[in-house]
C-alpha positions in Angstrom: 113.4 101.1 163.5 114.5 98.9 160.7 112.2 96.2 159.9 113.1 92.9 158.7 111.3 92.4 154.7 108.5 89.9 154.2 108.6 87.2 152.1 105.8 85.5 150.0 105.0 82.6 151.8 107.4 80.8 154.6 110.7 82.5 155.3 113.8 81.2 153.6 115.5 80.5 156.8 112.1 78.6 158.0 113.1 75.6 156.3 116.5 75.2 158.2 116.2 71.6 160.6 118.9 72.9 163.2 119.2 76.3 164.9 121.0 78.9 163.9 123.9 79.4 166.6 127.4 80.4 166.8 128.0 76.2 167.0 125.9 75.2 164.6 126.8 78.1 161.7 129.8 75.8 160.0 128.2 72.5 160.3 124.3 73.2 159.6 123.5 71.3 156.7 120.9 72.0 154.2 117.8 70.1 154.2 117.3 68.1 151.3 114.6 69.4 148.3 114.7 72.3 150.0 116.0 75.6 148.1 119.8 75.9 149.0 120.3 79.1 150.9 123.6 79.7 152.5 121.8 81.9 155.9 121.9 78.3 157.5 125.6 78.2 156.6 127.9 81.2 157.8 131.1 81.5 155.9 133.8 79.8 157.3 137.2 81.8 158.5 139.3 82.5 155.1 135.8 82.0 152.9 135.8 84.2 150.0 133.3 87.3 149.5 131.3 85.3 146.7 130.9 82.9 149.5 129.2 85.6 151.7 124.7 86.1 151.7 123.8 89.0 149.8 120.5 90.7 150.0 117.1 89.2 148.7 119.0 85.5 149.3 119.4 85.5 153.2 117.9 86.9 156.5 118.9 90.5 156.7 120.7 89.5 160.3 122.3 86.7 159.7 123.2 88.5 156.4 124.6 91.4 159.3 126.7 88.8 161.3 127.9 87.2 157.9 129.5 91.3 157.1 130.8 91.7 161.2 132.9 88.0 160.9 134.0 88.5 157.3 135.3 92.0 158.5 137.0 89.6 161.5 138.5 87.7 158.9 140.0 90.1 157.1 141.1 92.1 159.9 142.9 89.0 161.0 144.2 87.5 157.6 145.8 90.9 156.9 147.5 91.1 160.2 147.2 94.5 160.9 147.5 94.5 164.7 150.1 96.0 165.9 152.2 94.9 168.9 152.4 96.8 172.5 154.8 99.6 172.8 155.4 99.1 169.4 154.3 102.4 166.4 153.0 100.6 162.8 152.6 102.9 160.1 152.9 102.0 156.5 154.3 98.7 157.1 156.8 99.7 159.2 156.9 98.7 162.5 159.0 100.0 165.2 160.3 98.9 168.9 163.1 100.4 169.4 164.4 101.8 172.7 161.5 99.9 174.3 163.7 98.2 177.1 162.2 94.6 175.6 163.9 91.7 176.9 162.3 89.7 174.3 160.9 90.4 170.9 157.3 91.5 170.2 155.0 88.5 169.1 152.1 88.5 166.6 153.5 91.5 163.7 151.6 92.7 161.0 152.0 90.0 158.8 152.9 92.7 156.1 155.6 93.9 157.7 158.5 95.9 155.2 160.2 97.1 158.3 161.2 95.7 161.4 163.1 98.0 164.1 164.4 96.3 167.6 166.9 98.1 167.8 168.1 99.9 171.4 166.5 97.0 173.7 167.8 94.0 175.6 166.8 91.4 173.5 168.8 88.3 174.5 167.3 85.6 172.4 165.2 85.0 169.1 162.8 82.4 169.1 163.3 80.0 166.1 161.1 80.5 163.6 159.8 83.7 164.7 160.3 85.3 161.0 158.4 82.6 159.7 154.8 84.5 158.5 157.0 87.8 157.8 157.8 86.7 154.3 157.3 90.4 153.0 160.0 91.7 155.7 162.8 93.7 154.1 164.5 95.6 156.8 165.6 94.1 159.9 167.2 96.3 162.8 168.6 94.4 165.5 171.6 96.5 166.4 172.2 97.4 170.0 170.9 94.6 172.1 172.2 91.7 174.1 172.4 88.7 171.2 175.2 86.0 171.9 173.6 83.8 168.7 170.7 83.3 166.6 169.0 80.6 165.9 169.8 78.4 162.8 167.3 79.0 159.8 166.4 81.9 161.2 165.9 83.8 158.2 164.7 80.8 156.3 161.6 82.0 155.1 162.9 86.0 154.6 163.3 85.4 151.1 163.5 89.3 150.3 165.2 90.3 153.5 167.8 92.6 152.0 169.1 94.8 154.7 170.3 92.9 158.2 171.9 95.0 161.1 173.3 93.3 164.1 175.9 95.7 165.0 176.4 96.3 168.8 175.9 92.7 170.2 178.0 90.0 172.0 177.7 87.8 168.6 181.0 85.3 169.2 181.2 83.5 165.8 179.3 83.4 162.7 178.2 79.5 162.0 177.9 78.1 158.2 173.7 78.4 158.2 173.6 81.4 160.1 171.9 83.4 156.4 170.7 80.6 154.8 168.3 80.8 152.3 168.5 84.7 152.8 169.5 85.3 149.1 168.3 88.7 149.2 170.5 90.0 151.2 172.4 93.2 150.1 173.6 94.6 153.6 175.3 93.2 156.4 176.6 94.7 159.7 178.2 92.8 162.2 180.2 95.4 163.6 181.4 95.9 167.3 180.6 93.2 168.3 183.8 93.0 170.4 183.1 89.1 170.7 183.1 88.0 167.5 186.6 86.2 166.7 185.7 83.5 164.2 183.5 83.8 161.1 182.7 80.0 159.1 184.3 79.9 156.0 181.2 79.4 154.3 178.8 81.6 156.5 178.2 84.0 153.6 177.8 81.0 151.3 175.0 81.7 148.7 174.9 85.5 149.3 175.6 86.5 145.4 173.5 90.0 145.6 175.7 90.9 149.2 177.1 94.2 148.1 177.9 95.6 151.8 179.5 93.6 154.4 180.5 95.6 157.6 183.0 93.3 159.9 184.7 96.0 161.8 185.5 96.4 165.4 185.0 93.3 166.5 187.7 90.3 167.7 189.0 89.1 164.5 192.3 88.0 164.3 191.7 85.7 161.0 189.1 85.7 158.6 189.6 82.8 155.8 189.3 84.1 152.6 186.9 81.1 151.5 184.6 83.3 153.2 184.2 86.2 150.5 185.2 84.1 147.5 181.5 83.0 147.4 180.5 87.3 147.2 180.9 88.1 143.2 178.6 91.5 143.9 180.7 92.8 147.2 181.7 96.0 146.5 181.8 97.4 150.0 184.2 95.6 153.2 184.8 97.1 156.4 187.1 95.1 158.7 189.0 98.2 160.8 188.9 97.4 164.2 190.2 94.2 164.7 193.2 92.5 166.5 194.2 91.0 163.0 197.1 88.6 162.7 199.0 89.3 159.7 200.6 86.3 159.6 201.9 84.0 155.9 197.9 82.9 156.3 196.5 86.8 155.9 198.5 87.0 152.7 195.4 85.3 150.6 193.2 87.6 152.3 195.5 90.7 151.3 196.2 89.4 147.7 192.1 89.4 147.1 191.1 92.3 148.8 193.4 94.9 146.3 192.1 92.8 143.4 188.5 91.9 144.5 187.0 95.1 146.4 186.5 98.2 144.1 186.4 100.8 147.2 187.5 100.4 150.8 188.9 103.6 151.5 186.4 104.4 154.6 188.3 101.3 156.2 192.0 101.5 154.7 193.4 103.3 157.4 191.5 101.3 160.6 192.4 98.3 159.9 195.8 97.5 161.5 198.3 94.8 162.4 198.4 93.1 166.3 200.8 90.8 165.4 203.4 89.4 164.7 205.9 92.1 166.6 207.5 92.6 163.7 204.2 94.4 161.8 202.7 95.7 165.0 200.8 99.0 164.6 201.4 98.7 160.4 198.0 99.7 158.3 197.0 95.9 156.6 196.8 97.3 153.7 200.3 98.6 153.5 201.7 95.1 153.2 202.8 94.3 150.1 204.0 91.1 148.4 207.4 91.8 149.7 206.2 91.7 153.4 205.5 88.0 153.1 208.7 87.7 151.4 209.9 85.0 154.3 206.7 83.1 153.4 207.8 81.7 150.5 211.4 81.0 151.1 212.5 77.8 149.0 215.9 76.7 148.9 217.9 75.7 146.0 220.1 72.3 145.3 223.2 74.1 146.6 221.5 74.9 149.5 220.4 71.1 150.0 223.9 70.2 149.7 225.7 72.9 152.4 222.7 70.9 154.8 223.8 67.4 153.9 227.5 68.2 154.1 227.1 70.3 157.1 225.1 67.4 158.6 227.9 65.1 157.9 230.5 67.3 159.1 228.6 67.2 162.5 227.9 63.6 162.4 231.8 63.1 162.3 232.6 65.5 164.7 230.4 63.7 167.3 231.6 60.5 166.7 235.4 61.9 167.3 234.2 63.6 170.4 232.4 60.5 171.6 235.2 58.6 170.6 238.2 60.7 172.6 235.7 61.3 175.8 235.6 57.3 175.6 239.7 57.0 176.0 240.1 59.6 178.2 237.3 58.3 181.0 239.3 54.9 180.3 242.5 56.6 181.0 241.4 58.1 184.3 239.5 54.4 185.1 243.0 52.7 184.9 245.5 55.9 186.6 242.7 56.0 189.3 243.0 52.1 190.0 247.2 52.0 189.4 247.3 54.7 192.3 245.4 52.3 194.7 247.5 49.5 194.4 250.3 51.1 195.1 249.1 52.6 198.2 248.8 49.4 199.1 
C-alpha cells in the first residue's frame, strides 16, 4: 500500500484557501505569505515540464494527476490519433480504398503522408490542410473531385508531391496551388473533364519538375502557363483532343526548346483538328506546318487588290448603268404597244 510521506509540521497543501478540484486547479490562487507551492495550481494544457510538481515540493497525488494530464497534453499536442479506417505508421497515414465520401478529420498533426486515394470523396473542406504543415505527400487520385477549394494548400508549405489523377476536375483556376512553392510533382491526368487550365495556375511553382496533363479534354493550353516553370523537366500532355491551330504554334515552338525529355509522351499526343492535321503526332509539326500562319503580302500584292478592286468597281457601275437603259427601254416599248392597241 503506498503511503503518502509526512511532513514536519502542517502539510504543504494545508495552506491552500480553495479546494482542490478539477474547477478550481487553473484558477486557485496562492494565499499570500504563504510558501508558493504549485500543488494548488495544476499545469495548464500546453504548460511546459519545468512547470510540472516534482517530488518533496507537492502532494504525491496531485503530483500523480499533474504526470496523467501532462501525458493528456502531450498525447494531444503531438496529434498522434489516428482516424477510423484509416492505418498510421511512421507518419504515414493511409485511407485508401475506404469507400469515404468525405475525408477523415482530426490527422496526426505530423503527418509526411497522406493517402485518399480509391474513395468517393466529392468535396474538400476549406482549410482542412491547415494544422498539416509537415504534409509532404498528398494522394487524391481516383475519387469523385469536380474542384477544390481556393487556398487549399495555403499553409502546405513543403507539400512536394500532389496526385489528382482520375477525377472530374473541369478547369484549373489561377489560386488553385498558391503558396504551394514546394511542389515538385503534379498529376492531373484523366481527368476527362478538364478542358481549360488558367494561364497562371502554375504561377509561382519554380521547383515543379513534373507536370502530368495527359488524357484529359484539352484542346488549348496557353503557353503563359509553363513560362513561369524554369525547373520543368518532365510534360505529359498525350491524351488530349488538342487543336493545333496558328495559336498551338507558341506552345510547339517552347516545348522542343524548353523540355529536356518528353519522349514517354511524344507519340500520345495527337492532333483533333483542324482536318487538315487530324490524326498527326503534335510534335511532328514543324515551323513549316504553320507556314499559312504567317502569310504577309508584299506591295505588289497591295496593288493587284487595289487595281482588282477598281476593276470591279467599274465593272458594276457599267452593269448598273446598262441594266438601267435596258429596264427603260422595255418601260417605254411596253407603254408604245398599249397605245396603239388603243
Amino acid at each position: 500500500v503506498l503511503r503518502s510521506p509526512t511532513f514536519q509540521g502542517s502539510s504543504p497543501c494545508s495552506s491552500c484557501p480553495v479546494p482542490l478540484t478539477l474547477d478550481s486547479m487553473d484558477t486557485a490562487p496562492a494565499p499570500m505569505g504563504s510558501l508558493q507551492h504549485c500543488c494548488c495550481q495544476l499545469p495548464k494544457m500546453g504548460d511546459t515540464w519545468s512547470k510540472l510538481p516534482w517530488p518533496g515540493t507537492s502532494c504525491p497525488t496531485v503530483l500523480l494527476v499533474s504526470l496523467f494530464l501532462a501525458a493528456g497534453v502531450m498525447h494531444s499536442d503531438a496529434g498522434t490519433s489516428c482516424p477510423v479506417l484509416c492505418t498510421c505508421h511512421n507518419q504515414v497515414v493511409d485511407c485508401s480504398s475506404q469507400r469515404l465520401f468525405s475525408v477523415p478529420p482530426d490527422l496526426p498533426r505530423d503527418t509526411h503522408n497522406l493517402s485518399l486515394a480509391h474513395n468517393r470523396i466529392a468535396a474538400v473542406p476549406p482549410g482542412y490542410l491547415t494544422c498539416y504543415m509537415e504534409l509532404r505527400v498528398l494522394d487524391l487520385r481516383n475519387n469523385s473531385l469536380m474542384e477544390l477549394p481556393p487556398g487549399l494548400f495555403l499553409h502546405a508549405k513543403r507539400l512536394a508531391h500532389l496526385d489528382l489523377s482520375y477525377n472530374n476536375l473541369s478547369h484549373v483556376p489561377a489560386d488553385m496551388f498558391r503558396e504551394a512553392h514546394g511542389l515538385v510533382h503534379i498529376d492531373l491526368s484523366h481527368n476527362p473533364w478538364l478542358r481549360r487550365v488558367h494561364p497562371q495556375a502554375f504561377q509561382g511553382l519554380v521547383q515543379l519538375r513534373d507536370l502530368d496533363l495527359s488524357y484529359g479534354g484539352l484542346a488549348f493550353l496557353s503557353l503563359e502557363a509553363l513560362e513561369g516553370l524554369p525547373g520543368l523537366v518532365t510534360l505529359q500532355i498525350g491524351g488530349n483532343p488538342w487543336v493545333c491551330g496558328c495559336t498551338m504554334e507558341p506552345l510547339l515552338k517552347w516545348l522542343r526548346n524548353r523540355i529536356q525529355r518528353c519522349t514517354a509522351d511524344s507519340q500520345l499526343a495527337e492532333c483533333r483538328g483542324p482536318p487538315e492535321v487530324e490524326g498527326a503526332p503534335l510534335f511532328s509539326l514543324t515551323e513549316e506546318s504553320f507556314k499559312a500562319c504567317h502569310l504577309t503580302l508584299t506591295l505588289d500584292d497591295y496593288l493587284f487588290i487595289a487595281f482588282v478592286g477598281f476593276v470591279v468597281s467599274i465593272a458594276s457601275v457599267a452593269t448598273n448603268f446598262l441594266l438601267g437603259i435596258t429596264a427603260n427601254c422595255c418601260h417605254r416599248w411596253s407603254k408604245a404597244s398599249e397605245e396603239e392597241e388603243i
